[in-house]
C-alpha positions as CSV (number, residue, x, y, z in Angstrom):
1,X,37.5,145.6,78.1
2,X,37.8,143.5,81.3
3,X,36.3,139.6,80.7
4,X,33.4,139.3,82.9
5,X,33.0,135.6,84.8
6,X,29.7,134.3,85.4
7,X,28.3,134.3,89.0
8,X,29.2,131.2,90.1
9,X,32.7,131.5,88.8
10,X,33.4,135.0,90.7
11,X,32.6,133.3,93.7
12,X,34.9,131.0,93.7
13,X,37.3,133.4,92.7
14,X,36.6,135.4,95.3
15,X,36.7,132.3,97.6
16,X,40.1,131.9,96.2
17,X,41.5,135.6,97.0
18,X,40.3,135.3,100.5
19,X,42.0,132.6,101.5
20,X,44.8,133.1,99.9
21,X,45.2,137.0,101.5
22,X,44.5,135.6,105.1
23,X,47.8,133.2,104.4
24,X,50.5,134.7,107.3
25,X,53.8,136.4,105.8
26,X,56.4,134.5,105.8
27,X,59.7,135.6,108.2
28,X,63.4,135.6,105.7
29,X,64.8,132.9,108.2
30,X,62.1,130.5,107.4
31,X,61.2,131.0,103.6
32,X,65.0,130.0,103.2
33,X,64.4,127.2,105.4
34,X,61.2,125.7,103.9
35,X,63.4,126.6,100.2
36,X,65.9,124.5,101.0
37,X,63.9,121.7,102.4
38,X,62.2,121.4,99.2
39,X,65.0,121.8,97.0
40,X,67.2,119.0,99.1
41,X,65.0,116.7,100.8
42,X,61.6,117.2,98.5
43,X,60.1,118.6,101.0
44,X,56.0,119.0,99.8
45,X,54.6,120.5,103.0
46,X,57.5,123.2,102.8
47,X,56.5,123.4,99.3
48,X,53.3,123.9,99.6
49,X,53.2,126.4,102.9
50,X,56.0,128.6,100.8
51,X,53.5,128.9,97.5
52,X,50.7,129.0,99.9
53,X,52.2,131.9,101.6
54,X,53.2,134.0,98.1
55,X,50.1,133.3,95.9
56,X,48.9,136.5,97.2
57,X,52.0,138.1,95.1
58,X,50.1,135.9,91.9
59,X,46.4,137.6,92.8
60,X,48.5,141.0,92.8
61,X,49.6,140.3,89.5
62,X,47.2,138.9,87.7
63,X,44.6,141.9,89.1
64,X,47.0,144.0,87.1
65,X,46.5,142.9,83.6
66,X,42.9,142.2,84.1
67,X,41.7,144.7,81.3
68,X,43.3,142.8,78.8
69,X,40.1,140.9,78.0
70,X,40.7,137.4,79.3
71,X,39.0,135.5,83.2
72,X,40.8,136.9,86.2
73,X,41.1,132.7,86.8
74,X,42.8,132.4,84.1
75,X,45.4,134.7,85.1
76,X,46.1,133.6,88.4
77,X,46.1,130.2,86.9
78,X,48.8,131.2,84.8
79,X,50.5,133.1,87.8
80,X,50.4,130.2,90.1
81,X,52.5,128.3,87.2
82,X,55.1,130.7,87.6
83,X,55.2,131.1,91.1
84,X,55.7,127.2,90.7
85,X,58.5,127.8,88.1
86,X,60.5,130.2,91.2
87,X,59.5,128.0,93.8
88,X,61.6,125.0,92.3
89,X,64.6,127.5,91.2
90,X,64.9,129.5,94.3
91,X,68.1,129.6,96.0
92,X,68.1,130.2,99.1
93,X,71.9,131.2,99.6
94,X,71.7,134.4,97.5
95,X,70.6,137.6,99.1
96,X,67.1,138.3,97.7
97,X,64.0,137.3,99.1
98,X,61.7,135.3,97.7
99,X,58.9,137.6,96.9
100,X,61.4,139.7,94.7
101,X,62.6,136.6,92.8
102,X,58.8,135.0,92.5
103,X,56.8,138.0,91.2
104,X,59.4,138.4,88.5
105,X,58.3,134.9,87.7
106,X,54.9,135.2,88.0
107,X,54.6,138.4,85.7
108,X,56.4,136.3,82.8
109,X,53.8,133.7,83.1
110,X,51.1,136.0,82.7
111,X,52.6,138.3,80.3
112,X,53.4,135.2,78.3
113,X,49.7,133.6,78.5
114,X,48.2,137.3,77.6
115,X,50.2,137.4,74.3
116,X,49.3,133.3,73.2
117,X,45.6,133.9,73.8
118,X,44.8,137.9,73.3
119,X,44.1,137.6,70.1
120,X,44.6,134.1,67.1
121,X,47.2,136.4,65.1
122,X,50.7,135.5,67.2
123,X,51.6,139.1,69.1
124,X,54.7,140.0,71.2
125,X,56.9,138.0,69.4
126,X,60.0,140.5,69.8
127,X,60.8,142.8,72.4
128,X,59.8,145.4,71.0
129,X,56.5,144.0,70.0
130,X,56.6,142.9,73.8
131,X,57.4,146.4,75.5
132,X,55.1,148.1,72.9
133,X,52.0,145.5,74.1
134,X,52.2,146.1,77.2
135,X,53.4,149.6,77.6
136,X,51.4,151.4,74.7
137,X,48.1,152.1,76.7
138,X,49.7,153.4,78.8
139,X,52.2,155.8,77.5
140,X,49.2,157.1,75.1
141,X,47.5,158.6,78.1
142,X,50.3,159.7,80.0
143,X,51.9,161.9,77.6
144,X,49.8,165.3,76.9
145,X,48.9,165.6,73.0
146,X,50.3,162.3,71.7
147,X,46.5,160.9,70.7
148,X,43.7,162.4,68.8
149,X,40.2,160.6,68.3
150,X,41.7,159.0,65.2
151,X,45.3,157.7,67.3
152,X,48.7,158.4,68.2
153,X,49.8,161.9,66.8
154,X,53.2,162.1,64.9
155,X,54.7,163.9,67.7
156,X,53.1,161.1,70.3
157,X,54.7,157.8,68.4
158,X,57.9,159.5,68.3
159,X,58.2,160.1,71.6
160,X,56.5,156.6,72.9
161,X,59.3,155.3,69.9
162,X,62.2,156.8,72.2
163,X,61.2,156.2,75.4
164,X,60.8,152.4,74.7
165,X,63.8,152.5,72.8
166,X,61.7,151.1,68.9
167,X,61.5,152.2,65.7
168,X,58.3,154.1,65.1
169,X,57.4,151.9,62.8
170,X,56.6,149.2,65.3
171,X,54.8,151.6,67.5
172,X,52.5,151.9,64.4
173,X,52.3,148.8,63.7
174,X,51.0,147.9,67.6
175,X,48.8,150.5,67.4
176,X,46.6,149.6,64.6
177,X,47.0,145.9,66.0
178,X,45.6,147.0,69.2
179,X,43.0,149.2,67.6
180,X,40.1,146.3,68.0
181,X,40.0,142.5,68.5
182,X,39.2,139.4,66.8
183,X,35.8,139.1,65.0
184,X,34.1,135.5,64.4
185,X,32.8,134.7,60.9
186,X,29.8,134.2,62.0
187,X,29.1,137.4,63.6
188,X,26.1,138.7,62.5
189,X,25.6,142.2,60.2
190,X,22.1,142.8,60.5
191,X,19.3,142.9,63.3
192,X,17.7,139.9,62.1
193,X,20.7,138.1,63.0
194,X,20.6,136.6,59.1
195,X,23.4,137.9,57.7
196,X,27.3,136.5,58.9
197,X,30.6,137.8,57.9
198,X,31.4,134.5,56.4
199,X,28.5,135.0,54.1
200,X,30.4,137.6,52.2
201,X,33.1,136.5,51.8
202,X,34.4,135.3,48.3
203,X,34.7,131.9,47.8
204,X,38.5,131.5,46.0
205,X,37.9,127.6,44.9
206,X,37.5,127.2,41.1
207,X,33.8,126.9,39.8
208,X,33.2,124.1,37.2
209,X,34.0,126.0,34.1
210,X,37.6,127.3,35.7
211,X,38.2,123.2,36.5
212,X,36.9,122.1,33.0
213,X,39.0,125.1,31.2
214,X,42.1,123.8,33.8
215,X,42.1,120.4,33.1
216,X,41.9,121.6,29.2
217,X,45.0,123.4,29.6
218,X,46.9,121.4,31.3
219,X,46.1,118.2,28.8
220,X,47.5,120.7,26.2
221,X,50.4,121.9,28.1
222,X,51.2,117.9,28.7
223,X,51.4,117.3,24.6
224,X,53.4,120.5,23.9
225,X,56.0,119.4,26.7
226,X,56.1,115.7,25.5
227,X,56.9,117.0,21.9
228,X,59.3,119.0,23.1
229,X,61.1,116.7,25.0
230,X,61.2,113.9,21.6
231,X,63.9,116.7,20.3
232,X,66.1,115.7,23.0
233,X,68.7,112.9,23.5
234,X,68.2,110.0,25.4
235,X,70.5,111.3,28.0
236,X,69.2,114.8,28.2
237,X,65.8,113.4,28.5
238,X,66.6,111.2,31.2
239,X,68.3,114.7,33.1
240,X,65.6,116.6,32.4
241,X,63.1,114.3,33.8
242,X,64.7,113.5,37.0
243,X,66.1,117.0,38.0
244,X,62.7,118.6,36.9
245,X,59.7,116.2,36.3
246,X,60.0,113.8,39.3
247,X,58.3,114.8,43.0
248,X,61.8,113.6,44.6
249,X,64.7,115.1,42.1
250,X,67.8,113.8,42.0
251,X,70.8,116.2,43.0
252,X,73.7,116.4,39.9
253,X,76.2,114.6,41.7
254,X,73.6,111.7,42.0
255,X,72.5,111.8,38.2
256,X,76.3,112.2,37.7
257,X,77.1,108.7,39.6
258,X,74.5,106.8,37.3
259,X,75.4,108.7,34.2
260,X,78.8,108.5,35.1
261,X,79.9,111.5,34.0
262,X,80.9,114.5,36.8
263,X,78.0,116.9,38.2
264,X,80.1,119.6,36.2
265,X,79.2,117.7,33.1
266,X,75.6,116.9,34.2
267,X,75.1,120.4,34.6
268,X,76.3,121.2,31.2
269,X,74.0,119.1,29.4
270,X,71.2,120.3,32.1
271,X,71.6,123.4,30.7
272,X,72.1,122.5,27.2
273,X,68.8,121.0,27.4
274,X,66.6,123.3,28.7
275,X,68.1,125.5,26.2
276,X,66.5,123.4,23.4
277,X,63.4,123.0,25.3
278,X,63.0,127.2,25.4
279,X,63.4,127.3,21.8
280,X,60.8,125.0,21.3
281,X,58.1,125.9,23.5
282,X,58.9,129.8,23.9
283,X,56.2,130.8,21.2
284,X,53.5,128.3,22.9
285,X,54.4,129.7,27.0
286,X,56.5,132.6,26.4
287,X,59.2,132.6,29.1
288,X,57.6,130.2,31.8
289,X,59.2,127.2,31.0
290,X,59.9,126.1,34.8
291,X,56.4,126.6,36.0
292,X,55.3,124.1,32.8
293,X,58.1,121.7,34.5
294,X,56.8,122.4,38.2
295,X,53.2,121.6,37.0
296,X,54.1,118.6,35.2
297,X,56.0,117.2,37.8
């Protein structure tokens, strides 16, 4: 569905368009004149007469994409930007005209723009995902049979698959991306206009008894953990707190340097010790011992 300006701001879009078809064609001699005046001497009249001249190519563009749900200004917004982009890389020594060169340019920039703002979930961001974006409509209702009421047929993805060279998978996956658009949470459900989305929705905090039965636990988990750690040594205490109960641990050839033993040997007791603290605290936790440490820490 096309995005539809407000009256004032058509106007001046039309405005826009007018002027900028009425702009005079530019001969090959002198776009590669006013290109190189710019591009050696910072030329900003040849600038601006060579972007004035092309912005037509950026209306043609942006016209093109138009049912993509976002303001026609926009677009051409975005297309001037790349028009901009081939303006300052132009060169005027190879055999292509500037027109060729600038609306590959000024497609990019609105291709790109279309995919950051189409929708707030990122889309496009592969080739495929690209080609399929832009290409899917299109395909659907060129190919005789390949879409029912319900979507794409089997036969309809697997061709559109090949002929965009993708894994069918991705053509499904673009398919039900494209199937509708972005809803606000505050949408209403009802005629009244009383009801939102939002309103529904769970709420996935803890309520006050899940925070009071929390905080329980984890007092309980704190005393089963200290009591396991008295039936360690000194030094396996020490390794077990800073490689597991500090917010910054400590690698094993650190611990190693202050213990003075080698990371080898730090990692024997390391192990040695945790070993001890399973045995202890197995019946309590069962086997999740380093989510205890991760919590505690």
């Amino acid at each position: 569905m096309a995005y539809i300006d407000d009256q004032g701001t058509q106007k001046a879009n039309l405005d826009y368009i007018r002027t900028s078809m009425n702009e005079p064609l530019l001969e090959r001699e002198h776009e590669a004149e006013l290109a190189r005046r710019w591009r050696n001497n910072g030329d900003e009249r040849a600038m601006h007469e060579l972007v004035r001249s092309y912005t037509r190519l950026v209306i043609a563009a942006a016209s093109k994409f138009k049912n993509y749900g976002l303001p026609l200004g926009d677009l051409i917004q975005e297309g001037n930007i790349g028009l901009m982009q081939a303006v300052n890389r132009f060169e005027p020594e190879r055999e292509v005209r500037f027109s060729t060169y600038a609306t590959w340019w000024i497609r990019a920039s609105i291709q790109d723009y279309i995919l950051r703002n189409w929708s707030i979930v990122r889309t496009g961001t592969t080739a495929a995902q690209k080609s399929l974006f832009f290409n899917l409509r299109r395909l659907r209702s060129k190919i005789d049979g390949a879409a029912t009421e319900r979507g794409l047929t089997t036969d309809g993805r697997e061709q559109i698959s090949k002929m965009l060279g993708v894994r069918v998978k991705d053509v499904e996956t673009m398919e039900a991306r494209m199937s509708g658009r972005d809803q606000s949470l505050n949408a209403t459900l009802s005629e009244d206009g009383e009801d939102e989305y939002q309103s529904f929705l769970p709420d996935t905090r803890p309520n006050p008894e899940q925070i009071v039965i929390g905080n329980k636990d984890s007092k309980t988990r704190s005393v089963w953990l200290n009591s396991a750690l008295q039936t360690l040594s000194d030094r396996e205490q020490r390794i077990i707190k800073e490689r597991h109960l500090q917010y910054e641990t400590v690698t094993l050839e650190e611990l190693g340097k202050k213990l003075g033993v080698s990371k080898e040997r730090v990692r024997q007791l390391e192990a040695r010790a945790m070993q001890k603290l399973k045995q202890n605290l197995e019946p309590r936790i069962g086997n999740h011992i380093q989510d205890m440490l991760t919590d505690a820490a």
